[in-house]
PyMOL Python script that loads the backbone (N, CA, C, O; Angstrom):
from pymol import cmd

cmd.read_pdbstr("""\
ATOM      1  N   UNK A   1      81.134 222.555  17.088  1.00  0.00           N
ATOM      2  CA  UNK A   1      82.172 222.518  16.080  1.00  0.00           C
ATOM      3  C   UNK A   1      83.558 222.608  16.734  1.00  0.00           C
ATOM      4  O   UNK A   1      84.564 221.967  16.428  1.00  0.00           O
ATOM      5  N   UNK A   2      83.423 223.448  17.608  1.00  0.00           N
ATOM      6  CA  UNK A   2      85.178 223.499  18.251  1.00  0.00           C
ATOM      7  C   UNK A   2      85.309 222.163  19.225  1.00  0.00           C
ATOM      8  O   UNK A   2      86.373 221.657  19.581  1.00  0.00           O
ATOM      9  N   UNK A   3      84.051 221.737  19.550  1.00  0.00           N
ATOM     10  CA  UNK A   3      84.755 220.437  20.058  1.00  0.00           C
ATOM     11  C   UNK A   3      85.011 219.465  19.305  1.00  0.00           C
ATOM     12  O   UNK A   3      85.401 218.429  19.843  1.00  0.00           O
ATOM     13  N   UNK A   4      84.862 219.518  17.807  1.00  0.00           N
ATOM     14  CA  UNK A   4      85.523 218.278  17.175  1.00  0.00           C
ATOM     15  C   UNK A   4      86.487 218.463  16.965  1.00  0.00           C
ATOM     16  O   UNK A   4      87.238 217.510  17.172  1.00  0.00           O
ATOM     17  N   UNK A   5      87.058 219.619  16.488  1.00  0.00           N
ATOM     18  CA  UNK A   5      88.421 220.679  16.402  1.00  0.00           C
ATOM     19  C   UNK A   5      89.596 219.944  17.316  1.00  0.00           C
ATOM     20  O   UNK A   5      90.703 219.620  16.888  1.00  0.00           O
ATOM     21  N   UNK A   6      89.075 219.739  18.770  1.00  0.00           N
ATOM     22  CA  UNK A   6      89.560 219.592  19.499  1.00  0.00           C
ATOM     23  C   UNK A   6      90.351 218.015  19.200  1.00  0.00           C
ATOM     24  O   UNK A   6      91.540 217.752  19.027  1.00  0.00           O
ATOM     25  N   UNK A   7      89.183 217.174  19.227  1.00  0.00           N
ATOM     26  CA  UNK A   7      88.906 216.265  19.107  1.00  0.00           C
ATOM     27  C   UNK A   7      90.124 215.511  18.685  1.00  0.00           C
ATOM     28  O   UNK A   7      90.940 214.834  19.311  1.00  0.00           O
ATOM     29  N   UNK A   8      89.951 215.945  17.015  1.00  0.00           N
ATOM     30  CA  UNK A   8      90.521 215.425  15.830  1.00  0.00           C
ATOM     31  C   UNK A   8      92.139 215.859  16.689  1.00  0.00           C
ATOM     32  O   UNK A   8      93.043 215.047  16.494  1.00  0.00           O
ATOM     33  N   UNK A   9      92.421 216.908  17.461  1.00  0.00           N
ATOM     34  CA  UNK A   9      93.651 216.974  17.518  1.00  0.00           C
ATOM     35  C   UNK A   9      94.221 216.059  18.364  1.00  0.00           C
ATOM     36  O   UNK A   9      95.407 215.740  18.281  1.00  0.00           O
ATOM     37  N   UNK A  10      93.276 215.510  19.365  1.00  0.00           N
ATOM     38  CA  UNK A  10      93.618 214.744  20.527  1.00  0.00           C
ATOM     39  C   UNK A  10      94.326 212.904  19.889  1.00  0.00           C
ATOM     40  O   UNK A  10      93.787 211.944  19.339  1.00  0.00           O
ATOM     41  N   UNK A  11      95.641 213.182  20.326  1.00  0.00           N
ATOM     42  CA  UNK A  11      95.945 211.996  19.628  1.00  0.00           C
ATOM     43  C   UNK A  11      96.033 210.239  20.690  1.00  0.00           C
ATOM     44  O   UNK A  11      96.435 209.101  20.453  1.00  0.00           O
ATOM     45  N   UNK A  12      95.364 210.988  21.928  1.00  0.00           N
ATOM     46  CA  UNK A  12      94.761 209.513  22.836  1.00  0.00           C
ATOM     47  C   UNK A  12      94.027 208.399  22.306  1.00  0.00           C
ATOM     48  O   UNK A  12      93.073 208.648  21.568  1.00  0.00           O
ATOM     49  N   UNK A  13      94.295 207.333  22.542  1.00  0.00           N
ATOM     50  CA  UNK A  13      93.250 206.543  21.982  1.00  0.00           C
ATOM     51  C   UNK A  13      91.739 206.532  21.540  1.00  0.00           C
ATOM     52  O   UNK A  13      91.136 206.603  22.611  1.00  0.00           O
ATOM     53  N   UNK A  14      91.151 206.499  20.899  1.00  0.00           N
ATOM     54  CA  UNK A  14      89.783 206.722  20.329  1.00  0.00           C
ATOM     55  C   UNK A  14      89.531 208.199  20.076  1.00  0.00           C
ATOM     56  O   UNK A  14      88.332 208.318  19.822  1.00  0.00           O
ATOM     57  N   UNK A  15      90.085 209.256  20.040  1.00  0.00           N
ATOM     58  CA  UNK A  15      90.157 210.538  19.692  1.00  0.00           C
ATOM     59  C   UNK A  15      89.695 210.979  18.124  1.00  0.00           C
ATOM     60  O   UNK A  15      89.226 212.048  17.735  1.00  0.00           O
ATOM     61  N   UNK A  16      90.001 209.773  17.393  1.00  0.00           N
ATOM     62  CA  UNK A  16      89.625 210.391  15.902  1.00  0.00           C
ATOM     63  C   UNK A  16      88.062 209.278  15.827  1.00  0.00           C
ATOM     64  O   UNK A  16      87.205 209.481  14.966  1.00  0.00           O
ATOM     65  N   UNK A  17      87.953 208.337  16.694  1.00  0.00           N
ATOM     66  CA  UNK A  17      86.936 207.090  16.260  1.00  0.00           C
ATOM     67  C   UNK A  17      85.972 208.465  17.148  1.00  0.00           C
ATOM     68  O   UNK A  17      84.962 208.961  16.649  1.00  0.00           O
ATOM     69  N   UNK A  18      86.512 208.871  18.430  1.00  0.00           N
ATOM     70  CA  UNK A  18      85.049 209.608  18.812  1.00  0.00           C
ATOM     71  C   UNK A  18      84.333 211.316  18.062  1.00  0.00           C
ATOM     72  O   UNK A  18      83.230 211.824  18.267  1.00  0.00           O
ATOM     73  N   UNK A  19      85.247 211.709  17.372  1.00  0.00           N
ATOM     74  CA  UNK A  19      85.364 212.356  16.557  1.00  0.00           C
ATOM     75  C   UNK A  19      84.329 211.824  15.141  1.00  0.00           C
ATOM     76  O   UNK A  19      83.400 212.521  14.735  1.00  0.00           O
ATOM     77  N   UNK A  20      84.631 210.743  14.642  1.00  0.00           N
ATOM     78  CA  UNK A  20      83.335 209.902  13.695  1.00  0.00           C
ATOM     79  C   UNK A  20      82.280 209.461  14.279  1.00  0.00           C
ATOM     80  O   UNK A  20      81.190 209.558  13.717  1.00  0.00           O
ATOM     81  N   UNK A  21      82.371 209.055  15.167  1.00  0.00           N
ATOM     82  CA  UNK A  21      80.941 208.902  15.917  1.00  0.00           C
ATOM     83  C   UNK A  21      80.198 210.043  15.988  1.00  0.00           C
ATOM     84  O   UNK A  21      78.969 209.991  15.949  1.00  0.00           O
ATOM     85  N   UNK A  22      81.017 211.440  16.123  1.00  0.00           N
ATOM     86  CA  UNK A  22      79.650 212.637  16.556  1.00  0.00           C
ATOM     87  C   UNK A  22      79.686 213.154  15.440  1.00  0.00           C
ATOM     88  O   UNK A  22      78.869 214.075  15.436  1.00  0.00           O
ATOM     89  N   UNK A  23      80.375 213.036  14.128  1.00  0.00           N
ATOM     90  CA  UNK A  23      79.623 213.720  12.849  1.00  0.00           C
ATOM     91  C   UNK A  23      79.354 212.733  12.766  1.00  0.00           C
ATOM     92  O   UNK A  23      78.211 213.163  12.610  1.00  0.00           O
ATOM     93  N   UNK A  24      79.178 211.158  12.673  1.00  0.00           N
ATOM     94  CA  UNK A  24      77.908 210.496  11.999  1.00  0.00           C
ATOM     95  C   UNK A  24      76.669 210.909  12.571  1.00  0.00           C
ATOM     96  O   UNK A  24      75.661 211.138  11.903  1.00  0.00           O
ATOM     97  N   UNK A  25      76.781 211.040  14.306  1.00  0.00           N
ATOM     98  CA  UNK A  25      75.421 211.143  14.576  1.00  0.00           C
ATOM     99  C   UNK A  25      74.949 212.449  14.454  1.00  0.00           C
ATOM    100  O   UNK A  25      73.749 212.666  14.624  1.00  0.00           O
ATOM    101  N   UNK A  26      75.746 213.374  14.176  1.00  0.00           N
ATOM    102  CA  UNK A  26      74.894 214.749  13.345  1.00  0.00           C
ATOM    103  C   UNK A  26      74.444 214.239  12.481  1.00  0.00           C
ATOM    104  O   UNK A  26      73.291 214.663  12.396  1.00  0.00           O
ATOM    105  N   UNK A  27      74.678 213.379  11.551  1.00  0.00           N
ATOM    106  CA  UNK A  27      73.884 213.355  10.062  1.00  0.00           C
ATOM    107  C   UNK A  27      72.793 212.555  10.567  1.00  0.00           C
ATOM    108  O   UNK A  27      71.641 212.904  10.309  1.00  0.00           O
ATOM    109  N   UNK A  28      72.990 211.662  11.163  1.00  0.00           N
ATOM    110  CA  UNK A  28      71.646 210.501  11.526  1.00  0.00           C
ATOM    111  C   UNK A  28      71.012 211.560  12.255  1.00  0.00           C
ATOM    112  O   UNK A  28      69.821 211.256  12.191  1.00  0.00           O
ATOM    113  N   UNK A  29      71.117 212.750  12.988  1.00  0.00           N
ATOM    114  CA  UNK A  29      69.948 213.166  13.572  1.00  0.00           C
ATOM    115  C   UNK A  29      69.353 214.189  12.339  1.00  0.00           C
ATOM    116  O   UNK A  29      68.183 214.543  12.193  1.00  0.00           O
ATOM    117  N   UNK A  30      70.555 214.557  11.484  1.00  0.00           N
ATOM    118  CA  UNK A  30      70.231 215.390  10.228  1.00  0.00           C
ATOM    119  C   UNK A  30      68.828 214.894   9.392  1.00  0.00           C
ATOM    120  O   UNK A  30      67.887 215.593   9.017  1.00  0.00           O
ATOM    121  N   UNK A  31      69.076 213.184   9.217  1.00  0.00           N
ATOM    122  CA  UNK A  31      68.590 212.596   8.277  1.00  0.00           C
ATOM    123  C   UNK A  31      66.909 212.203   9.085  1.00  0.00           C
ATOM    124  O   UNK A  31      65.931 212.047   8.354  1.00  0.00           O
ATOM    125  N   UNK A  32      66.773 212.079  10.697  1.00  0.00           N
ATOM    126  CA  UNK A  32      65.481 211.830  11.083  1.00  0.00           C
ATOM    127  C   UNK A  32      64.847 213.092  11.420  1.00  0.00           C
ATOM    128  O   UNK A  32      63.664 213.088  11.759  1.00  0.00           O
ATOM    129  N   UNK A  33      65.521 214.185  11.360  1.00  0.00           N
ATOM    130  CA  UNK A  33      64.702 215.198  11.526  1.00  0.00           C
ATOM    131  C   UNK A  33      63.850 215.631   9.314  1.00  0.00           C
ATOM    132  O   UNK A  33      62.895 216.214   8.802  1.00  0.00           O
ATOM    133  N   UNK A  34      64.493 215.209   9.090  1.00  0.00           N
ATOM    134  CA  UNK A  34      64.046 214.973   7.147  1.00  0.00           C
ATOM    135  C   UNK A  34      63.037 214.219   7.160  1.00  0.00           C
ATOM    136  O   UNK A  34      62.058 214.558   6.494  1.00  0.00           O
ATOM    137  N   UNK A  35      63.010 212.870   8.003  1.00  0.00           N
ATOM    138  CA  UNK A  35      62.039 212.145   7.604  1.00  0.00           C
ATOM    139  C   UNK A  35      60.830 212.417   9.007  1.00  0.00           C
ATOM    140  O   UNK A  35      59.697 211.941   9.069  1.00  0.00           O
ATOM    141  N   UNK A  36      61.328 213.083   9.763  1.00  0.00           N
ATOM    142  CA  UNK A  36      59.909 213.550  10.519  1.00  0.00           C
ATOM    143  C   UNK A  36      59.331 214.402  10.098  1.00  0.00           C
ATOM    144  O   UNK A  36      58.162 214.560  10.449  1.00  0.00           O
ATOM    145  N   UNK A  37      60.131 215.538   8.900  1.00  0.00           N
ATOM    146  CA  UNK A  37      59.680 216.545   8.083  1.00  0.00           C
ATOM    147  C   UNK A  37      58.477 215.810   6.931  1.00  0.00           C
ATOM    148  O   UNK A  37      57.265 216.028   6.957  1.00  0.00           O
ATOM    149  N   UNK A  38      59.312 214.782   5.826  1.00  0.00           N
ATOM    150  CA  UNK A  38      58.669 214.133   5.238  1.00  0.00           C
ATOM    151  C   UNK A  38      57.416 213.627   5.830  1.00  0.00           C
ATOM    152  O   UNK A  38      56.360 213.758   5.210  1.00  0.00           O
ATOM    153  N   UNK A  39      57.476 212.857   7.396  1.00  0.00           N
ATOM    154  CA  UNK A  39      56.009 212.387   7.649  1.00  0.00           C
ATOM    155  C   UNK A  39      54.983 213.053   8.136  1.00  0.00           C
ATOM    156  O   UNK A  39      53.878 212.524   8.265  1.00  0.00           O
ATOM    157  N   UNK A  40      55.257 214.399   8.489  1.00  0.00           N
ATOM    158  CA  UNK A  40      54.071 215.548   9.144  1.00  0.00           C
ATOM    159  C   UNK A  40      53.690 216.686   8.146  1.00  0.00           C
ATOM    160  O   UNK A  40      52.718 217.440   8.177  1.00  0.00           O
ATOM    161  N   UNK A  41      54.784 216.602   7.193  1.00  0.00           N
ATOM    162  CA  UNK A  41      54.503 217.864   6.317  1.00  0.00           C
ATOM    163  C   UNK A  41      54.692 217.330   4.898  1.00  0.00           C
ATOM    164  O   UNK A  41      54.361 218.113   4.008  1.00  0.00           O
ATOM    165  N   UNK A  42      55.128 216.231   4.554  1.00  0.00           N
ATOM    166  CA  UNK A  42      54.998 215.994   2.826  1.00  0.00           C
ATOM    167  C   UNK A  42      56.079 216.556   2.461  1.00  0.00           C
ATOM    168  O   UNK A  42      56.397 216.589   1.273  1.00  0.00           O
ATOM    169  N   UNK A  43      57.161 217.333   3.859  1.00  0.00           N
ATOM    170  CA  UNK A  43      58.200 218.043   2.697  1.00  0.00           C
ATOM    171  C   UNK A  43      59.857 217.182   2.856  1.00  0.00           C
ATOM    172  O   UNK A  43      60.517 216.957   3.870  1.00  0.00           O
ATOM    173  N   UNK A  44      60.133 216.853   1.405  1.00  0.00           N
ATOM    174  CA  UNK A  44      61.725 216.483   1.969  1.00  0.00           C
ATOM    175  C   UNK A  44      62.476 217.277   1.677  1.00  0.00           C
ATOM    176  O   UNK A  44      62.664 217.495   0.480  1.00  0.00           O
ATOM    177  N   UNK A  45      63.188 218.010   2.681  1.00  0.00           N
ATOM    178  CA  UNK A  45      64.190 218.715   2.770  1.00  0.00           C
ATOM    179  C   UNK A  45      65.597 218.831   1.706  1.00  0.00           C
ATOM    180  O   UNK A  45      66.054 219.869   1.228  1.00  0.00           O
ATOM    181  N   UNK A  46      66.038 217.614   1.539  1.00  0.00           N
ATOM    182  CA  UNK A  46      67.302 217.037   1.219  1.00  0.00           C
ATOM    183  C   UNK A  46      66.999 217.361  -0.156  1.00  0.00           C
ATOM    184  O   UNK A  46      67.769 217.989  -0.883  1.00  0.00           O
ATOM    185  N   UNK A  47      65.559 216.803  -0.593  1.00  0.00           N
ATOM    186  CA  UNK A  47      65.235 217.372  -2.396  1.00  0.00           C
ATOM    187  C   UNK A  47      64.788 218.763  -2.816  1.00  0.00           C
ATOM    188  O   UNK A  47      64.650 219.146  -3.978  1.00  0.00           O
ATOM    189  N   UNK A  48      64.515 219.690  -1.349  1.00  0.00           N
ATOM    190  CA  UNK A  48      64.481 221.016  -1.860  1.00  0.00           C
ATOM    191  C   UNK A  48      65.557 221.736  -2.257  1.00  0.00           C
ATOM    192  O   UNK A  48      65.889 222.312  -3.293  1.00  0.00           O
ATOM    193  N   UNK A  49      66.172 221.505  -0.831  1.00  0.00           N
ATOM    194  CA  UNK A  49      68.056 222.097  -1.348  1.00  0.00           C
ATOM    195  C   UNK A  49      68.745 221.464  -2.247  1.00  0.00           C
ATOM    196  O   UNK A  49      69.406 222.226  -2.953  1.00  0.00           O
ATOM    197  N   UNK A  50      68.870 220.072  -2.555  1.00  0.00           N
ATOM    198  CA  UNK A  50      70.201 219.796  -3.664  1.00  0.00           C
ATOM    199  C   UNK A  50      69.197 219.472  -4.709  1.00  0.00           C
ATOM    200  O   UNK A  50      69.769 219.501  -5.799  1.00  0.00           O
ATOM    201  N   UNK A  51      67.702 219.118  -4.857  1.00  0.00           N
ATOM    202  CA  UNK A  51      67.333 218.537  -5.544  1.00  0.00           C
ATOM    203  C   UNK A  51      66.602 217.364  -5.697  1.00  0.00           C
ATOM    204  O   UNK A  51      67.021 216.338  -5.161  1.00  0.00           O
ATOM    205  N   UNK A  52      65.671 217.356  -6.286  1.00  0.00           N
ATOM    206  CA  UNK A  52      64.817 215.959  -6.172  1.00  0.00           C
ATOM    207  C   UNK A  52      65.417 214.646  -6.504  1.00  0.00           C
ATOM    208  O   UNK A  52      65.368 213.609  -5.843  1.00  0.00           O
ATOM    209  N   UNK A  53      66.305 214.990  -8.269  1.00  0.00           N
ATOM    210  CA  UNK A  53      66.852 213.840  -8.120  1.00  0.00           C
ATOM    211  C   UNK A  53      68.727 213.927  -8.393  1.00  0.00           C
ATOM    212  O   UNK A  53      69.467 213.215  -9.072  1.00  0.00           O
ATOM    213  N   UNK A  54      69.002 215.131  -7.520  1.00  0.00           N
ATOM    214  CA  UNK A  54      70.806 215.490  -7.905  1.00  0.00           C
ATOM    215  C   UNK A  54      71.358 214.512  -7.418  1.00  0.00           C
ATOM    216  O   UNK A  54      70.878 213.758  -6.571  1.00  0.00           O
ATOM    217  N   UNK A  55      72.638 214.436  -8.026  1.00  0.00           N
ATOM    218  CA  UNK A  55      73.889 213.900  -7.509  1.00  0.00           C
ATOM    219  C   UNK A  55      74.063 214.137  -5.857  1.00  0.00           C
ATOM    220  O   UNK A  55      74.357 213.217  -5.095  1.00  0.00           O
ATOM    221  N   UNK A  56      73.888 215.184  -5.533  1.00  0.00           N
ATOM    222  CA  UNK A  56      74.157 215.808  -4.054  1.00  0.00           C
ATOM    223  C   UNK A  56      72.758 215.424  -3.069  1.00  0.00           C
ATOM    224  O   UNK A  56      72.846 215.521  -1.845  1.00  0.00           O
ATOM    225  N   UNK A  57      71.748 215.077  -3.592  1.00  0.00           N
ATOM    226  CA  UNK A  57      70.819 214.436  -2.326  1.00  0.00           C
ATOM    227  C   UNK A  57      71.222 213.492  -2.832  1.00  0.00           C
ATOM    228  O   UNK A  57      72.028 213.333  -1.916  1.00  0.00           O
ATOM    229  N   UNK A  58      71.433 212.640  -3.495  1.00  0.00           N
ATOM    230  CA  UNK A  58      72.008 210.858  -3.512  1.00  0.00           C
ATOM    231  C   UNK A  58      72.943 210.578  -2.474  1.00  0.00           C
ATOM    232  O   UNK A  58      72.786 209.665  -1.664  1.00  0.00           O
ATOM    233  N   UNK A  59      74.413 211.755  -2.501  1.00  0.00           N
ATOM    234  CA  UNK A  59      75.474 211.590  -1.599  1.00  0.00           C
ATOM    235  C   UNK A  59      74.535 211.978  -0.155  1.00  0.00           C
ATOM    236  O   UNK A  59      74.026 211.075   0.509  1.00  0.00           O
ATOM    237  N   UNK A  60      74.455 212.781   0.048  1.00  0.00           N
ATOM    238  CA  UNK A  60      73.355 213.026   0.935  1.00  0.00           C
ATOM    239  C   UNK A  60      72.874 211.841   1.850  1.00  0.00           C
ATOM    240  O   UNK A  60      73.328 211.560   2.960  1.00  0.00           O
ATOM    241  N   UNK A  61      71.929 211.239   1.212  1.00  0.00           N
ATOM    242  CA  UNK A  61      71.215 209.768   1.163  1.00  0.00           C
ATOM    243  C   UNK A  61      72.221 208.957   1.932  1.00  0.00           C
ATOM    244  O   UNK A  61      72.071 208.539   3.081  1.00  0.00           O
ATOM    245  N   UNK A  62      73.426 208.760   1.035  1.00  0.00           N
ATOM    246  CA  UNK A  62      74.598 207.585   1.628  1.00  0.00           C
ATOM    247  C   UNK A  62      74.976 207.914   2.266  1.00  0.00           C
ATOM    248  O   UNK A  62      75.355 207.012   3.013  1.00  0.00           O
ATOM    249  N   UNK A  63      75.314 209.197   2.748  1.00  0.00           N
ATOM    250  CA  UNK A  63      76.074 209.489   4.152  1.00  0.00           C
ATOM    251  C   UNK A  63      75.503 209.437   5.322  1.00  0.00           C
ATOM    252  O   UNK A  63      75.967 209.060   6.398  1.00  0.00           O
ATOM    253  N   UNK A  64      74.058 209.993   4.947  1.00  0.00           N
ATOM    254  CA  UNK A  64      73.500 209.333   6.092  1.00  0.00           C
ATOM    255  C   UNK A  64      73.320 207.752   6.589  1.00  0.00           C
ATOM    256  O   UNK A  64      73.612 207.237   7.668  1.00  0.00           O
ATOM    257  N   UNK A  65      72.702 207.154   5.333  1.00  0.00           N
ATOM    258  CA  UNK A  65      73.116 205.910   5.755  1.00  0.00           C
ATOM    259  C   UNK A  65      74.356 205.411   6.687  1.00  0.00           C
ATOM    260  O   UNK A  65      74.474 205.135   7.881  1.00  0.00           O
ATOM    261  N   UNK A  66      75.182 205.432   5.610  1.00  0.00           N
ATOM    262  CA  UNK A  66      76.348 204.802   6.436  1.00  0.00           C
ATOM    263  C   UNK A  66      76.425 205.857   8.006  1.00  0.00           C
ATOM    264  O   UNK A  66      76.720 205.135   8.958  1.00  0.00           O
ATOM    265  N   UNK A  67      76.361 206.332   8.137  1.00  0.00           N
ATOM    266  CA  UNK A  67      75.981 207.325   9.359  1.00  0.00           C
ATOM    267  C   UNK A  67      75.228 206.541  10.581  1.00  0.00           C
ATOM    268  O   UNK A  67      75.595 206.428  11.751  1.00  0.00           O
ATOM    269  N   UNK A  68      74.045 206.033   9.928  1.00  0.00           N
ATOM    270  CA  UNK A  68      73.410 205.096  10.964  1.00  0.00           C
ATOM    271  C   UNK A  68      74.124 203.552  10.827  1.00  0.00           C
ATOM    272  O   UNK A  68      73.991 202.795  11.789  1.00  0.00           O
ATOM    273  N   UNK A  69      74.775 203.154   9.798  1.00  0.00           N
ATOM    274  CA  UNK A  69      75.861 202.156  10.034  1.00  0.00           C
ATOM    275  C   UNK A  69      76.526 202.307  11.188  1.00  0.00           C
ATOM    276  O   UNK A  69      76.409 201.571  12.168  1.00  0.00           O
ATOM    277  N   UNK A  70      77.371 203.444  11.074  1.00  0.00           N
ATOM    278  CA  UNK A  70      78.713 203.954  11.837  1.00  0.00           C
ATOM    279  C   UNK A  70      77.451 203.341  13.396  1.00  0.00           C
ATOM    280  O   UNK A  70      77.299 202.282  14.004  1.00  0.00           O
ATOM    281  N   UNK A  71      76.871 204.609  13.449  1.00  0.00           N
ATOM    282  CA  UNK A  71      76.039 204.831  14.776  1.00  0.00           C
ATOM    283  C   UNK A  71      75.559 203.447  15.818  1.00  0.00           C
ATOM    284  O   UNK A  71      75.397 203.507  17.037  1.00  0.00           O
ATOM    285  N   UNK A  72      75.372 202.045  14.809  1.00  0.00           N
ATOM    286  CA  UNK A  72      75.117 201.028  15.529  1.00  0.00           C
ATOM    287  C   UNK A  72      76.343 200.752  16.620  1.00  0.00           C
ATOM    288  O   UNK A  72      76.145 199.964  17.545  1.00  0.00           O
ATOM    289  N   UNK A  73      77.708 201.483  16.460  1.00  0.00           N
ATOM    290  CA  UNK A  73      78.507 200.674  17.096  1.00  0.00           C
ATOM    291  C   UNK A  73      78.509 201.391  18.327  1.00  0.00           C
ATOM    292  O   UNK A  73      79.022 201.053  19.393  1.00  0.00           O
ATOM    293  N   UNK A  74      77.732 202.646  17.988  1.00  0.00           N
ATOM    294  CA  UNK A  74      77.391 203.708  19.449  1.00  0.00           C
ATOM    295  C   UNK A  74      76.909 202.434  20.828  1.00  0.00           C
ATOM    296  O   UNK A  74      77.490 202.129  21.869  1.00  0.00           O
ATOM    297  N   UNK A  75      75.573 201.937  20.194  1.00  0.00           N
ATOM    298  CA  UNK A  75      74.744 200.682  20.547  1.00  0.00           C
ATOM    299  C   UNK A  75      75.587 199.558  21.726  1.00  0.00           C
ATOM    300  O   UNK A  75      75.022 198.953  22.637  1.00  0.00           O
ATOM    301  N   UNK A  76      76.984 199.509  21.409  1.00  0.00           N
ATOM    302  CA  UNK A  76      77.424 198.959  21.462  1.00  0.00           C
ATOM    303  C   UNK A  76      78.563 198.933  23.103  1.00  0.00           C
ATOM    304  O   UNK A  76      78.985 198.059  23.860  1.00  0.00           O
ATOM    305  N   UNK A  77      78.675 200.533  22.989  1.00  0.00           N
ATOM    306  CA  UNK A  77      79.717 201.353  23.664  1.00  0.00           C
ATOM    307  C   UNK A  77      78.743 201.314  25.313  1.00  0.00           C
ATOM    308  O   UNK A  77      77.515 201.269  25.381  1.00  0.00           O
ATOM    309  N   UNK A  78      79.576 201.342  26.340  1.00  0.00           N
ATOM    310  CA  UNK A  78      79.397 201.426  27.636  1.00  0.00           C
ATOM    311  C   UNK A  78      78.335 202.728  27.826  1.00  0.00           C
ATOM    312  O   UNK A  78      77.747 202.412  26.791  1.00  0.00           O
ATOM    313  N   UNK A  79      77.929 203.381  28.070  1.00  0.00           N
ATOM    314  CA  UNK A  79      77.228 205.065  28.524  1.00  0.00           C
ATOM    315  C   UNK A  79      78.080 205.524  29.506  1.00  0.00           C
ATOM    316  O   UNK A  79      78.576 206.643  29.380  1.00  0.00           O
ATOM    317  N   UNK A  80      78.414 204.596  30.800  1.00  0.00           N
ATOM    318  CA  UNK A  80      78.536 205.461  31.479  1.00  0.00           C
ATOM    319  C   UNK A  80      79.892 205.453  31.339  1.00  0.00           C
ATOM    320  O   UNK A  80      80.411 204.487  30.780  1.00  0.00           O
ATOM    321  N   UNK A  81      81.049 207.007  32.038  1.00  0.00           N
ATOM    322  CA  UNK A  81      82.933 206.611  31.792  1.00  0.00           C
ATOM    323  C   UNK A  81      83.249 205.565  33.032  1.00  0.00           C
ATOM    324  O   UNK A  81      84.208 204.909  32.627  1.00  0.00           O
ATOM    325  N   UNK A  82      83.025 205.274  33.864  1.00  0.00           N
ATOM    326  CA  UNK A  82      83.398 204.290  34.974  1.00  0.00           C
ATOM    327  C   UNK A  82      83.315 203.274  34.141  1.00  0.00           C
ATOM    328  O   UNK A  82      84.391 203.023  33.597  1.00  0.00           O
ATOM    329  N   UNK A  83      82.204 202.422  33.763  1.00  0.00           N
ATOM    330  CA  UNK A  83      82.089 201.427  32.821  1.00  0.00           C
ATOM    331  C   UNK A  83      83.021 201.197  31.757  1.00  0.00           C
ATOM    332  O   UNK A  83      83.723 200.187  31.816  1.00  0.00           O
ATOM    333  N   UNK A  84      83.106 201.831  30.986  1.00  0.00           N
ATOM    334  CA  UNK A  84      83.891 202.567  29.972  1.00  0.00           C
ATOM    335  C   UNK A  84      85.411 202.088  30.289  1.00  0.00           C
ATOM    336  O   UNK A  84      86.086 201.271  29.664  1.00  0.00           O
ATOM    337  N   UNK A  85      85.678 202.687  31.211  1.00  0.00           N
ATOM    338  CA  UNK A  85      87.088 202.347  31.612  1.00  0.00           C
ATOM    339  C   UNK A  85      87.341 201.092  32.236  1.00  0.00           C
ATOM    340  O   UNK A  85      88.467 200.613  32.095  1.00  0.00           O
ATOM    341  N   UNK A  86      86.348 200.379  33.011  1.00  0.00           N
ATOM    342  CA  UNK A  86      86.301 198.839  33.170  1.00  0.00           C
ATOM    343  C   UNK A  86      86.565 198.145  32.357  1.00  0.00           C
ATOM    344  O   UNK A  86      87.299 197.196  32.632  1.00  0.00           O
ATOM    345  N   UNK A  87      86.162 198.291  31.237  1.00  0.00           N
ATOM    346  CA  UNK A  87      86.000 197.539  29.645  1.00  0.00           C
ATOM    347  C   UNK A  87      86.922 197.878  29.132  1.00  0.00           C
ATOM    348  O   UNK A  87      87.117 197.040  28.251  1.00  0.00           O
ATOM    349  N   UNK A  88      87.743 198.672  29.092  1.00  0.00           N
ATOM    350  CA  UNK A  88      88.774 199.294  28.326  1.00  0.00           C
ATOM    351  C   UNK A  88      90.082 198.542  29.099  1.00  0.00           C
ATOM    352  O   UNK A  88      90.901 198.051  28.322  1.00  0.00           O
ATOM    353  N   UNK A  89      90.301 198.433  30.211  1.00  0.00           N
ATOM    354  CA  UNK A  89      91.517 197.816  31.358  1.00  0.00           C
ATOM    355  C   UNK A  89      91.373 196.314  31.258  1.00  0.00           C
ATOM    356  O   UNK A  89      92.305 195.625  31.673  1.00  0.00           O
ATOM    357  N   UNK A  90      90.119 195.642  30.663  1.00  0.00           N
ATOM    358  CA  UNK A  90      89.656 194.702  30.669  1.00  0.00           C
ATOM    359  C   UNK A  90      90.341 193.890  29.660  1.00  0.00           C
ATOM    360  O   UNK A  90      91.100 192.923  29.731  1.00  0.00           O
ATOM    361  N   UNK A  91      89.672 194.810  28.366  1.00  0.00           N
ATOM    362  CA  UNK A  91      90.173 194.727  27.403  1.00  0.00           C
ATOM    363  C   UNK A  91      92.024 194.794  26.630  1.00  0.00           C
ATOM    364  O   UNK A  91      92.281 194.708  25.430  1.00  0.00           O
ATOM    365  N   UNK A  92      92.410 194.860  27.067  1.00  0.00           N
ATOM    366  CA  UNK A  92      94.373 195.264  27.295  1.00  0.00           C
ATOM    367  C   UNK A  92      95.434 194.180  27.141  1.00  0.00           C
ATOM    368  O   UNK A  92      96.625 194.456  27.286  1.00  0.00           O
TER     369      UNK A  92
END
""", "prot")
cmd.dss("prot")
cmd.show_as("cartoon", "prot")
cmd.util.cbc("prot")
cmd.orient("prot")
């Protein structure tokens, strides 16, 4: 948590995009640890706490989604920072 803190304050380039990238991928890991729950145990999580069919597991639902939206562009991104910065000087 304090490193998004950080994050969000850092006003360098990609500072708020890398900041959305790691709460989407909290929720996408939020949302497959639910459905590994759902496939070993029958239990979904998301409908015990807000509800089977609330307003709040629906939002729930979409955020994760779009979460693994966001996350494809992870897919996308260099891994390593040497790389990273090749592509970035490249890019200019």
């Amino acid at each position: 948590m304090y490193n998004l803190i950080i994050t969000v304050k850092n006003n360098t380039k990609g500072g708020i995009m890398n900041t959305i990238y790691k709460i989407a991928l909290v929720l996408v890991i939020i949302g497959a640890a639910n459905w590994g729950f759902v496939g070993l145990f029958n239990i979904n999580l998301v409908s015990l706490i807000f509800g089977a069919d609330s307003i709040l597991s629906n939002i729930v639902y979409v955020l994760v989604g779009i979460s693994g939206l966001i996350c494809c562009g992870i897919l996308m991104q260099p891994l390593d920072e040497e790389t990273r910065r090749r592509v970035l000087r490249e890019n200019r």
